[in-house]
C-alpha positions in Angstrom: 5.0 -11.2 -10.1 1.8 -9.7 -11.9 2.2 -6.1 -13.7 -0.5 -5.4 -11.0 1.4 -6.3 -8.2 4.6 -4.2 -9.1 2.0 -1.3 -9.9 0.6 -1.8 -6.2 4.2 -1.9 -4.8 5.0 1.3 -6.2 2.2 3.2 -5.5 2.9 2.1 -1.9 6.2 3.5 -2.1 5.5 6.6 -3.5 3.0 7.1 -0.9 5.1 6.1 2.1 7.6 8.3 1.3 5.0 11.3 0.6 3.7 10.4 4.0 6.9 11.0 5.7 7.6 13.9 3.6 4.1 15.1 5.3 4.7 14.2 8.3 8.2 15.7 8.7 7.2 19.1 7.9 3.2 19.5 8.8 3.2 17.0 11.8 1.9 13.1 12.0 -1.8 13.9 13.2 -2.0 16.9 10.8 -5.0 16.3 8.2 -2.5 15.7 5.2 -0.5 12.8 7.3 -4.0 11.4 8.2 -5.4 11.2 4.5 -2.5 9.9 3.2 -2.4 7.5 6.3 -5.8 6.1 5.1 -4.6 6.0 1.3 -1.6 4.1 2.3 -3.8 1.4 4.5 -6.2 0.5 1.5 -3.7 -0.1 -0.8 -1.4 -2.1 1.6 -5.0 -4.6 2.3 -5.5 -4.6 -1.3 -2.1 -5.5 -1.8 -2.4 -8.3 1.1 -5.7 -9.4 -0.6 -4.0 -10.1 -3.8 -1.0 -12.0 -2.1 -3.8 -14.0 -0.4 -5.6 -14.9 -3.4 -2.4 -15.5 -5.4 -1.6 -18.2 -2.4 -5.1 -19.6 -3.0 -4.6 -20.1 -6.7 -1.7 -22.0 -6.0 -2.3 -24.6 -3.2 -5.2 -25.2 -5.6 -2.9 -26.0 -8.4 -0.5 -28.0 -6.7 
């Protein structure tokens, strides 16, 4: 696993827990939940488009 990925991973963490945290005390469609909402689905895709790739390199490989 890349120093990249494991970055990605915990950035996703952090921000799923901060988005509960959010969401727990201001509400799930308050503007906080919602921003952090959008934060959390770019950097899951990115993280998907870096698994995909990763998968590329290999069947290429192998």
């Amino acid at each position: 696993m890349s120093l990249y990925s494991v970055n990605l991973i915990i950035k996703i963490e952090k921000l799923r827990k901060e988005m509960t945290d959010v969401a727990l005390k201001k509400g799930i469609t308050s503007k906080e939940s919602l921003h952090i909402s959008q934060e959390l689905d770019e950097l899951l895709n990115d993280y998907e488009q870096y698994k995909h790739q990763e998968n590329e390199k290999h069947k290429h490989q192998g």
